[in-house]
C-alpha positions as a LaTeX table, in Angstrom:
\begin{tabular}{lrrr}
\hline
Residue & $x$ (\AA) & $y$ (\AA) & $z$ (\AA) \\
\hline
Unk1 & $-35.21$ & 0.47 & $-4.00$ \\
Unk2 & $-31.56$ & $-0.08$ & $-3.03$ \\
Unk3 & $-30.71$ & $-4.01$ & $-2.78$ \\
Unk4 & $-29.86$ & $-5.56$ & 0.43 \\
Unk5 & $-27.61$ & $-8.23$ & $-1.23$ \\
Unk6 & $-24.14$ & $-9.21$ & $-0.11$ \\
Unk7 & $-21.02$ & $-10.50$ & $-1.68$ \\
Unk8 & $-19.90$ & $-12.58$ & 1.15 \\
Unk9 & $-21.22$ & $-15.25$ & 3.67 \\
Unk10 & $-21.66$ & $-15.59$ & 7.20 \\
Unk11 & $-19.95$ & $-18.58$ & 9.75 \\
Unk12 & $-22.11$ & $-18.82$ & 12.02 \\
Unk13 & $-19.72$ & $-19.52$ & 15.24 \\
Unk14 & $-21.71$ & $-19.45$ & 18.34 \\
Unk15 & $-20.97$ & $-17.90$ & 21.94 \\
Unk16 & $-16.66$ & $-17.53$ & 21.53 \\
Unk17 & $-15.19$ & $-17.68$ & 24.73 \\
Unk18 & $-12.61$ & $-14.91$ & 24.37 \\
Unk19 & $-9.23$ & $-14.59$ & 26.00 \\
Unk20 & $-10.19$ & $-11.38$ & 27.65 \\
Unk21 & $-12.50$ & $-13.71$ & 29.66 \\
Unk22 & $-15.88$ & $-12.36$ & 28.23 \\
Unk23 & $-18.34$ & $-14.06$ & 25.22 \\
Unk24 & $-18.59$ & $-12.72$ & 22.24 \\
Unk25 & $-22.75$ & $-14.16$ & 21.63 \\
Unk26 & $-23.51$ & $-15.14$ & 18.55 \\
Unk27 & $-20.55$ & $-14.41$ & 16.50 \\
Unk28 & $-20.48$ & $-14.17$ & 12.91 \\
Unk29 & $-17.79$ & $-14.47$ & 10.41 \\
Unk30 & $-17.82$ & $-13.02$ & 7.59 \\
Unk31 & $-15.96$ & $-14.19$ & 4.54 \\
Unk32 & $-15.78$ & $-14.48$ & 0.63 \\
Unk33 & $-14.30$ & $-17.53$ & $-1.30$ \\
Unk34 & $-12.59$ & $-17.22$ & $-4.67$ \\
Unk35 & $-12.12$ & $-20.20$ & $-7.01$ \\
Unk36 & $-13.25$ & $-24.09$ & $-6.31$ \\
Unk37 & $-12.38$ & $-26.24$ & $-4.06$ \\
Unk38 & $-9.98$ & $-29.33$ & $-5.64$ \\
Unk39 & $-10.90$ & $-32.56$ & $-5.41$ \\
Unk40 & $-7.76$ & $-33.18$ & $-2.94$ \\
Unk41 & $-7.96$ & $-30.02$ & $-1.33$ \\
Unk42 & $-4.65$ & $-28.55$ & $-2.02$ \\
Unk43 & $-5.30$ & $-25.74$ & $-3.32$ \\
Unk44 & $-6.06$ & $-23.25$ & $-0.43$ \\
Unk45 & $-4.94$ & $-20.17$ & 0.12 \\
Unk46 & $-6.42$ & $-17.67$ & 3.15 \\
Unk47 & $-5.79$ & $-14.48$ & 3.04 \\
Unk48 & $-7.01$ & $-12.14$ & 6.03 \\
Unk49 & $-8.06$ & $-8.70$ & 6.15 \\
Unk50 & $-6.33$ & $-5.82$ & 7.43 \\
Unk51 & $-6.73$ & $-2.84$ & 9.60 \\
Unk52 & $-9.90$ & $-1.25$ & 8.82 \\
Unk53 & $-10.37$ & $-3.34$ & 5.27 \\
Unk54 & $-13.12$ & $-5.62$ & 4.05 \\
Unk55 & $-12.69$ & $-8.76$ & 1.81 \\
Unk56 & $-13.37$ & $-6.81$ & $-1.40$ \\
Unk57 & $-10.48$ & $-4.42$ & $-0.33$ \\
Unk58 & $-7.92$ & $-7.65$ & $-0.62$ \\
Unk59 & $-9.15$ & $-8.19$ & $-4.15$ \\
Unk60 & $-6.31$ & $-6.21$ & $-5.93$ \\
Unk61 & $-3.93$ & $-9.20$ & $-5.18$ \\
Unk62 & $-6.88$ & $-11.96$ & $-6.14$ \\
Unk63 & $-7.87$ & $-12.36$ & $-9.98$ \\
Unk64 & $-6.71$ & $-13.48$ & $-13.32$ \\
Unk65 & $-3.20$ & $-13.02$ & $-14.35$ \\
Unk66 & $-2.27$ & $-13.01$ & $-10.96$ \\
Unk67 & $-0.64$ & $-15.44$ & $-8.42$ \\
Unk68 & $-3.81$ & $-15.48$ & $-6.39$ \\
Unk69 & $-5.60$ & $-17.21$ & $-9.44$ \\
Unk70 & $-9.20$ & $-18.10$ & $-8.46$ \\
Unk71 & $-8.82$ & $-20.91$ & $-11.61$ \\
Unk72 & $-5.81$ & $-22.48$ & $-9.91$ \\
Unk73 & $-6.34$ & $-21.58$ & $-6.13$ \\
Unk74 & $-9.95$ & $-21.59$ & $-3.40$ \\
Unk75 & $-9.10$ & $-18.49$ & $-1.75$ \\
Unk76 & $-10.76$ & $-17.83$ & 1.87 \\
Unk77 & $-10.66$ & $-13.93$ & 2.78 \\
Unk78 & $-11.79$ & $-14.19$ & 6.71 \\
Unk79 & $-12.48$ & $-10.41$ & 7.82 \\
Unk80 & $-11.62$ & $-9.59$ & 11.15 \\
Unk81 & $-13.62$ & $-9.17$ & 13.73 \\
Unk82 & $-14.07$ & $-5.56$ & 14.34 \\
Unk83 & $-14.07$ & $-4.41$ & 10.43 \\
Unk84 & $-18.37$ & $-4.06$ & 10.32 \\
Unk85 & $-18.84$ & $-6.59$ & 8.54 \\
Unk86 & $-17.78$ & $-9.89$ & 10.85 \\
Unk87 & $-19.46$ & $-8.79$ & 14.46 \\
Unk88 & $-18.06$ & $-6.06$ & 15.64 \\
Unk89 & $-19.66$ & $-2.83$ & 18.04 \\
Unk90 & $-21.25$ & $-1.72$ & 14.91 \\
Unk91 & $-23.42$ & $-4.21$ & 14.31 \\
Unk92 & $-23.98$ & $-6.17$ & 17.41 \\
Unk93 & $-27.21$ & $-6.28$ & 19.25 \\
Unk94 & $-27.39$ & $-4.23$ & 22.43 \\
Unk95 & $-26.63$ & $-4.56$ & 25.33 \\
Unk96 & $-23.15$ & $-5.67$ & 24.28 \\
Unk97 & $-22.60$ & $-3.28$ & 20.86 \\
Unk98 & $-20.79$ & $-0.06$ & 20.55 \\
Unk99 & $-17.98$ & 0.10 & 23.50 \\
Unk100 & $-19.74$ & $-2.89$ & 25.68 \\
Unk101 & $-18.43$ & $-5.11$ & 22.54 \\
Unk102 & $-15.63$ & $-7.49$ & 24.05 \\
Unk103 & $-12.16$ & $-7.09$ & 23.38 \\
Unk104 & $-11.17$ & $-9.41$ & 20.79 \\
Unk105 & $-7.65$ & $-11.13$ & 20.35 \\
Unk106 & $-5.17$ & $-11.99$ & 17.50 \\
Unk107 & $-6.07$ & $-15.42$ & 18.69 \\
Unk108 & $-9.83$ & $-15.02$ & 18.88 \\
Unk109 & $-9.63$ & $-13.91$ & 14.93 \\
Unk110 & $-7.22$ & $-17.08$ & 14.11 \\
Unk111 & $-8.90$ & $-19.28$ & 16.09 \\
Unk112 & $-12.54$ & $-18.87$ & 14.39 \\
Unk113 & $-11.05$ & $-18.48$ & 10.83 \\
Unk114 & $-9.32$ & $-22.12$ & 12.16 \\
Unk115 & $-13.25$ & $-23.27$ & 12.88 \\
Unk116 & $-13.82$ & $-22.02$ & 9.03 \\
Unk117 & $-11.51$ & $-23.49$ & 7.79 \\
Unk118 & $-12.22$ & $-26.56$ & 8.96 \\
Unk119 & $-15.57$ & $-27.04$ & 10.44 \\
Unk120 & $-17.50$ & $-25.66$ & 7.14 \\
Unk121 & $-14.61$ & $-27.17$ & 4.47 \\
Unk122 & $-13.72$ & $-30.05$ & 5.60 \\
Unk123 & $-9.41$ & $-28.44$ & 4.78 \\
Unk124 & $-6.81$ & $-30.02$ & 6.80 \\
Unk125 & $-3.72$ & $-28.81$ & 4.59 \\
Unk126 & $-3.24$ & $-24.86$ & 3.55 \\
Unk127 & $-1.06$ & $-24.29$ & 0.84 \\
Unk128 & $-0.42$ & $-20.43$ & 1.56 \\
Unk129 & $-1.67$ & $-17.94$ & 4.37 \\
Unk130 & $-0.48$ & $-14.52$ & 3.33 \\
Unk131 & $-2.09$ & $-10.78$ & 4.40 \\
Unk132 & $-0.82$ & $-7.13$ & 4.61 \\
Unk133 & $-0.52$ & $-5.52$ & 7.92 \\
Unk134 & $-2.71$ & $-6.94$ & 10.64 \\
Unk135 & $-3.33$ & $-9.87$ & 7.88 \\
Unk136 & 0.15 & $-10.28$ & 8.42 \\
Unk137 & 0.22 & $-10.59$ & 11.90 \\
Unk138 & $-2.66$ & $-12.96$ & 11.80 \\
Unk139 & $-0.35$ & $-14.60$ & 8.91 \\
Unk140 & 1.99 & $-15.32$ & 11.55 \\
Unk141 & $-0.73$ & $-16.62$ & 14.03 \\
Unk142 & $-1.75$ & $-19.26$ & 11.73 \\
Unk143 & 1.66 & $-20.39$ & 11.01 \\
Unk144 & 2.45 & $-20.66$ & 14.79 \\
Unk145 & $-0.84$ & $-22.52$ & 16.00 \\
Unk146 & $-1.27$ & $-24.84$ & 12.90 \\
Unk147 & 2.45 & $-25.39$ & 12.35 \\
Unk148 & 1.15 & $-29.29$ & 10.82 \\
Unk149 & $-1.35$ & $-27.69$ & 8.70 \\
Unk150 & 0.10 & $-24.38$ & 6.96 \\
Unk151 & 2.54 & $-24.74$ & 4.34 \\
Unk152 & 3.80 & $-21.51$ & 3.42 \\
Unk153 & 3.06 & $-18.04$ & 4.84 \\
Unk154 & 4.14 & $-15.08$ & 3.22 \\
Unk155 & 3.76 & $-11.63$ & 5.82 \\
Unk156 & 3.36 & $-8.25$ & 4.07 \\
Unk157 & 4.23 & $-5.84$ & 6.39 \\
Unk158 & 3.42 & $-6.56$ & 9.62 \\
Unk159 & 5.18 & $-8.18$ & 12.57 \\
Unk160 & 4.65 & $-11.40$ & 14.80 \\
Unk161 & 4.62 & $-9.34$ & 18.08 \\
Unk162 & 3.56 & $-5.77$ & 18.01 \\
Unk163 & 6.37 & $-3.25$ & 19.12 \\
Unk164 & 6.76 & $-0.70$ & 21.85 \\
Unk165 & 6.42 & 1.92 & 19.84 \\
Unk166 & 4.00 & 0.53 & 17.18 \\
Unk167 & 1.73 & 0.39 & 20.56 \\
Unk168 & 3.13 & 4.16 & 20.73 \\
Unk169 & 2.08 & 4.96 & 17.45 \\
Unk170 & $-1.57$ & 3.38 & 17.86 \\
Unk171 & $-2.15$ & 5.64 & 21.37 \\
Unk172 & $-1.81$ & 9.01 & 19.34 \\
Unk173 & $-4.36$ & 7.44 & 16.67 \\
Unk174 & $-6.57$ & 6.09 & 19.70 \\
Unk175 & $-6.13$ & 9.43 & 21.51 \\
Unk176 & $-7.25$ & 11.79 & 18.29 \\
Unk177 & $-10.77$ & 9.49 & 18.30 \\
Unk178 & $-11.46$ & 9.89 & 22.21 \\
Unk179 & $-10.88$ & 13.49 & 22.76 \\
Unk180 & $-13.77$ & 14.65 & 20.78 \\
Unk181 & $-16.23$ & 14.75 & 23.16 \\
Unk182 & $-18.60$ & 14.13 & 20.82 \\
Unk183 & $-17.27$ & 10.60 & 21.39 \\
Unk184 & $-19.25$ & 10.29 & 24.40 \\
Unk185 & $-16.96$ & 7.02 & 25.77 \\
Unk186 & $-18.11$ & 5.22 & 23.01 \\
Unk187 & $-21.79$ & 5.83 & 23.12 \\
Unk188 & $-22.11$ & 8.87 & 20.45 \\
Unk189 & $-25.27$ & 9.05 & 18.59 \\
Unk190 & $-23.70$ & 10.53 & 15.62 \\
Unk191 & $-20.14$ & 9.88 & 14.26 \\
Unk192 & $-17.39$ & 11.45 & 16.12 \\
Unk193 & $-16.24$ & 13.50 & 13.21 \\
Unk194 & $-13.69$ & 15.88 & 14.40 \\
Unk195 & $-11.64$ & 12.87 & 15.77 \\
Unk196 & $-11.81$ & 10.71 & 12.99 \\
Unk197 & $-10.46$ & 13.28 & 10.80 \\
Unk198 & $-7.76$ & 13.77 & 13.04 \\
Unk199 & $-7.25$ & 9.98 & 13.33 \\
Unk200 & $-6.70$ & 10.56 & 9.10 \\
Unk201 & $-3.93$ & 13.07 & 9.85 \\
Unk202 & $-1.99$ & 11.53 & 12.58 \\
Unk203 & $-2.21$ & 8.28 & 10.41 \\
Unk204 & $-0.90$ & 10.50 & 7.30 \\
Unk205 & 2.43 & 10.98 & 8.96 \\
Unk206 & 3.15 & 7.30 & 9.63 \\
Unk207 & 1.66 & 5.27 & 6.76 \\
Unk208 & 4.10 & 6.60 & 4.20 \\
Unk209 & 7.83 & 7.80 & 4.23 \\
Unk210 & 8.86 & 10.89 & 4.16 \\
Unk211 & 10.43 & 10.65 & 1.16 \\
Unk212 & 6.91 & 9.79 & $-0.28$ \\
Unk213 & 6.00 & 13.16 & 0.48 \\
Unk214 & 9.47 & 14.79 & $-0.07$ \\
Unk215 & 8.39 & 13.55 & $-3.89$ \\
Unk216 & 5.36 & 14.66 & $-4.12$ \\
Unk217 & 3.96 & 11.28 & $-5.02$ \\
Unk218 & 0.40 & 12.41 & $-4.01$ \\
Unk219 & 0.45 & 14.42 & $-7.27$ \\
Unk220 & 0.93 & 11.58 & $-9.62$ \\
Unk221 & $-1.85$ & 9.84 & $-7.57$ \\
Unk222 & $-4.01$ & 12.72 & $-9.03$ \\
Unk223 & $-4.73$ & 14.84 & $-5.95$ \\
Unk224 & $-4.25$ & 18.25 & $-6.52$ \\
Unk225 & $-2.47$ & 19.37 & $-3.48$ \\
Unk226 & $-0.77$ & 17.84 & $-0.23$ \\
Unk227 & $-4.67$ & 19.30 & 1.39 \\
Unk228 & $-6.37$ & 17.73 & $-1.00$ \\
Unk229 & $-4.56$ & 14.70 & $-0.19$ \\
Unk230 & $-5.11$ & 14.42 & 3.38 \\
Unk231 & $-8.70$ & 15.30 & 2.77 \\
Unk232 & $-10.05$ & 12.80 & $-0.03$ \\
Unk233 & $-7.60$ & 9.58 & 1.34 \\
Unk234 & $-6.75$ & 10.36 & 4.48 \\
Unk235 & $-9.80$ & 11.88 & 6.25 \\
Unk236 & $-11.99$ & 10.22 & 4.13 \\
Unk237 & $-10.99$ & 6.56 & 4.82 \\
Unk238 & $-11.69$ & 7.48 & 8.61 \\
Unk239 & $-14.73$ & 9.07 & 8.45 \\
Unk240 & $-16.08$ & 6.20 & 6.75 \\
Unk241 & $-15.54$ & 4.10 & 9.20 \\
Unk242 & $-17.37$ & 3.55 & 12.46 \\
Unk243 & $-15.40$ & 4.84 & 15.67 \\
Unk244 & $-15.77$ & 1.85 & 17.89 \\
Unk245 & $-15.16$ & $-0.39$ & 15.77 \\
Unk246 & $-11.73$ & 1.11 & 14.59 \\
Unk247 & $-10.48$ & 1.38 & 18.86 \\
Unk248 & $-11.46$ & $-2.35$ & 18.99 \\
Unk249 & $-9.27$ & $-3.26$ & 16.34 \\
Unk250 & $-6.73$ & $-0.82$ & 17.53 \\
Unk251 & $-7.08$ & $-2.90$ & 20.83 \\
Unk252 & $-6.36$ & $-5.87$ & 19.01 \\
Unk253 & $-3.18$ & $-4.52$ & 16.91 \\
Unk254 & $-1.71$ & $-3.25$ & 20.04 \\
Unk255 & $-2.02$ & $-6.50$ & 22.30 \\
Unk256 & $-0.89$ & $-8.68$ & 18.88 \\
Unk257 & 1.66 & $-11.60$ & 20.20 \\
Unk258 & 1.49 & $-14.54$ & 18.57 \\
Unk259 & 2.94 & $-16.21$ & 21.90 \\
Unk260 & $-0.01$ & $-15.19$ & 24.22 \\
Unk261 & $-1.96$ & $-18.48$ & 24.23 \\
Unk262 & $-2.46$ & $-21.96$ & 25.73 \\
Unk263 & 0.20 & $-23.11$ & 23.00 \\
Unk264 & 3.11 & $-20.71$ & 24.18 \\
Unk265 & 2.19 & $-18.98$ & 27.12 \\
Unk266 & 4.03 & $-15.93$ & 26.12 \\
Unk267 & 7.29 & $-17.12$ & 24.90 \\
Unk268 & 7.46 & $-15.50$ & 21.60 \\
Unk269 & 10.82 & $-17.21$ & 20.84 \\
Unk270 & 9.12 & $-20.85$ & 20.89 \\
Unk271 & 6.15 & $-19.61$ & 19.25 \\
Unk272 & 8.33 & $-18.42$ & 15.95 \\
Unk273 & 10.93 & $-21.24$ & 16.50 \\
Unk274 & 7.42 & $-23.95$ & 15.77 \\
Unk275 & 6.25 & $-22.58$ & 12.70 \\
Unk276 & 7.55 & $-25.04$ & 9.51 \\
Unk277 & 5.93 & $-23.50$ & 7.09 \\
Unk278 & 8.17 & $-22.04$ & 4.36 \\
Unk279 & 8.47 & $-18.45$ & 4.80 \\
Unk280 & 9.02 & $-15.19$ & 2.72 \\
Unk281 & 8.66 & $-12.50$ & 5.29 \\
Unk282 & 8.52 & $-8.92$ & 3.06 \\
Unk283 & 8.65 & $-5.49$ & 4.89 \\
Unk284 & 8.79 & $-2.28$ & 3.78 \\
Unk285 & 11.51 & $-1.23$ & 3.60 \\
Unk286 & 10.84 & 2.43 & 4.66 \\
Unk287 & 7.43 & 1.15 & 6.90 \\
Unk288 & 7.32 & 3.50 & 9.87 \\
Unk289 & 6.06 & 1.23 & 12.31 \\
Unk290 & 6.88 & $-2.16$ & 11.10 \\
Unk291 & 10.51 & $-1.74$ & 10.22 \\
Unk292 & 12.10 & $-3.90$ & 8.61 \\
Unk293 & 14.06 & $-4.68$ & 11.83 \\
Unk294 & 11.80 & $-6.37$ & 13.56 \\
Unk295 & 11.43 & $-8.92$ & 11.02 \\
Unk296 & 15.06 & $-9.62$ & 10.77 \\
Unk297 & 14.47 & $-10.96$ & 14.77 \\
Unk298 & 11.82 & $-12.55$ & 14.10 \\
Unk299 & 13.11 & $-14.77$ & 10.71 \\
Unk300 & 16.47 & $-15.44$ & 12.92 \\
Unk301 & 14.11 & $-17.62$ & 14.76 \\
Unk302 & 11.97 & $-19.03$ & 12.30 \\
Unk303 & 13.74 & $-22.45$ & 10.92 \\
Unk304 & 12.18 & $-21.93$ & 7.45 \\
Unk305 & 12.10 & $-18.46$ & 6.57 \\
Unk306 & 13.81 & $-15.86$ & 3.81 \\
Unk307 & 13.63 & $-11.66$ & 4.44 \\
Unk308 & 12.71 & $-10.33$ & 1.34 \\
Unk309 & 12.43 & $-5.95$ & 1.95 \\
Unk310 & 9.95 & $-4.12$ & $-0.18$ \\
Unk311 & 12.78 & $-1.54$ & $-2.00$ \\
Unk312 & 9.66 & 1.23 & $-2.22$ \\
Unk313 & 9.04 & 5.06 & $-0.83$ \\
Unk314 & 5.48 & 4.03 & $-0.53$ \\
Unk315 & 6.46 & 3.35 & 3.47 \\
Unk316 & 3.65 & 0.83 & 5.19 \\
Unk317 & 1.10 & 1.33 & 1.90 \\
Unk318 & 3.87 & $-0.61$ & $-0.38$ \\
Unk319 & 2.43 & $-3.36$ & 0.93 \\
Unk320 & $-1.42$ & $-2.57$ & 0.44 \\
Unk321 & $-3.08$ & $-5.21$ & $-2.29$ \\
Unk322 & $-2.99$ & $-3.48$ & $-5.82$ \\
Unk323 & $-2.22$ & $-0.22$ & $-3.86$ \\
Unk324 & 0.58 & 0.58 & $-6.28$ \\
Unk325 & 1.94 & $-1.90$ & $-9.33$ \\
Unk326 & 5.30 & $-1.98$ & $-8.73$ \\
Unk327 & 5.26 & $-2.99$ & $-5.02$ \\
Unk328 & 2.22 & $-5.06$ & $-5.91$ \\
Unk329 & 4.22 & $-7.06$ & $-8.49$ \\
Unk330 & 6.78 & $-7.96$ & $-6.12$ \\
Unk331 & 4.77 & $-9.03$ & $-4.01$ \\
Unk332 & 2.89 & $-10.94$ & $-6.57$ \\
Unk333 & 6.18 & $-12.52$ & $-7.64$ \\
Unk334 & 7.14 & $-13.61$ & $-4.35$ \\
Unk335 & 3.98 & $-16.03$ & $-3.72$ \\
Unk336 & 4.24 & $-17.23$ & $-7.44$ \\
Unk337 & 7.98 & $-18.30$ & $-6.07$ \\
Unk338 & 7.16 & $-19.66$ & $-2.93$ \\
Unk339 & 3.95 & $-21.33$ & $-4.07$ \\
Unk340 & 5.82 & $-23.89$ & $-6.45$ \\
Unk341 & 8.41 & $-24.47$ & $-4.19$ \\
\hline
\end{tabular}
């Protein structure tokens, strides 16, 4: 008999009045802790999910040996909502699952991890927020709407606002899901296959350089062929996933600003100019759609904050926790630096 067991608990957060005006009912957070909780309370660090990942998918930056030391640190991994496992079209009760699921906001996901934080913990200090990609921009979020409260953030490819043509970028991946018609605007009784395995290919393109593939790196990776490649990671890490619930994340990526609350009101310049916390801000340095770029705006207007490029061919995935040891290990270094400064 398989087990139904989990490695991660629920927050149980009530009707969330969402900025798109709707309720999410009976929302659920989902979330792991690593490590103890110190007497003084010091020693947090949270650590968001990305696009499409789960808690245990953040785990190749969390462990012994490494910065993110469960005997030193209490490290919170929030997932987002959206990833199947906090509430998300794929597991919410009808009538308001699959596309009748709300649209959820960078500030909706901050927000509730905020309620977490400190509703169920009692923390009024952070030591360190960090995440890769939209745990970045949520990285940002929480250093812009708890300026008093987050020490240090350290963003791993990902931006504070998301760009024209990230948005760009995230139509063609939204567009290869909803022309399948087996789609069925969102109400398919079995996966829409064909367009999740051309969501793998169109993401293929973007989420590594070109001189990734100019290298051949996919052959030291142990795939057999550039096919074989796109098949086993690519396709496969789509097909795995549930449709709506990728577009409603997708929704959330493309509307990311951390200015578009009560706080700021849209003026991104204020909302970057507030956050104290110290900053190492790392981008890839060959990441397709969050060049490095649009960092350098953003740490010109954060009063705290260092630029610190991934050197690495491994485009956007240089950033991915444990996704390759080199990049990994700078990365690794950089929050051992910043967290005994």
């Amino acid at each position: 008999m398989a087990s139904n067991k989990v490695d991660y608990e629920i927050f149980e957060a009530g009707n969330l009045d969402l900025q798109s005006g709707e309720t999410l009912r009976g929302a659920k957070l989902a979330y792991k802790t690593y490590g103890r909780l110190n007497a003084n309370k010091d020693n947090v660090v949270v650590f968001p999910t990305f696009f499409g990942g789960k808690h245990t998918q953040n785990e190749g930056m969390i462990g012994e040996g490494k910065t993110l030391d469960p005997s030193k640190y209490f490290i919170i991994v929030p997932n987002m909502f959206g990833n199947s496992v906090s509430s998300s079209p794929s597991n919410a009760m009808p009538p308001y699952n699959r596309a009748r699921f709300p649209a959820i906001s960078l500030y909706d996901n901050v927000s509730t991890q905020y309620r977490l934080v400190t509703e169920l913990f009692g923390i009024n200090k952070i030591a360190l927020v960090t995440g890769w990609s939209m745990g970045a921009q949520q990285t940002f979020q929480w250093g812009s709407l708890y300026p008093d409260m987050v020490e240090r953030i350290v963003p791993v490819c990902g931006s504070a606002k998301t760009s024209r043509h990230n948005f760009v970028f995230l139509e063609g991946v939204k567009a290869a899901i909803t022309t399948d018609a087996e789609w069925a605007n969102g109400s398919y009784e079995k996966p829409p296959l064909r367009g999740l395995k051309a969501m793998g290919r169109v993401y293929a393109g973007w989420a590594v350089s070109q001189a990734f593939y100019r290298e051949e790196v996919y052959l030291d990776l142990g795939y057999a062929s550039l096919e074989d490649y796109l098949v086993e990671f690519w396709e496969a890490r789509r097909t795995s996933a549930d449709a709506n619930d990728l577009l409603l994340m997708i929704h959330t990526w493309q509307n990311a600003d951390i200015s578009n609350n009560y706080l700021y009101n849209g003026d991104f310049r204020g909302a970057l100019n507030s956050i104290k916390a110290k900053a190492i801000v790392m981008p890839g340095r060959t990441d397709l759609y969050f060049p490095p770029e649009d960092n350098e705006i953003e740490v010109a207007l954060m009063p705290n904050a260092e630029l610190r490029p991934i050197e690495s061919i491994w485009g956007h995935l240089a950033g991915g926790p444990g996704f390759n040891p080199v990049d990994s290990k700078f990365v690794d270094d950089a929050l051992k630096e910043i967290l005994v400064s």
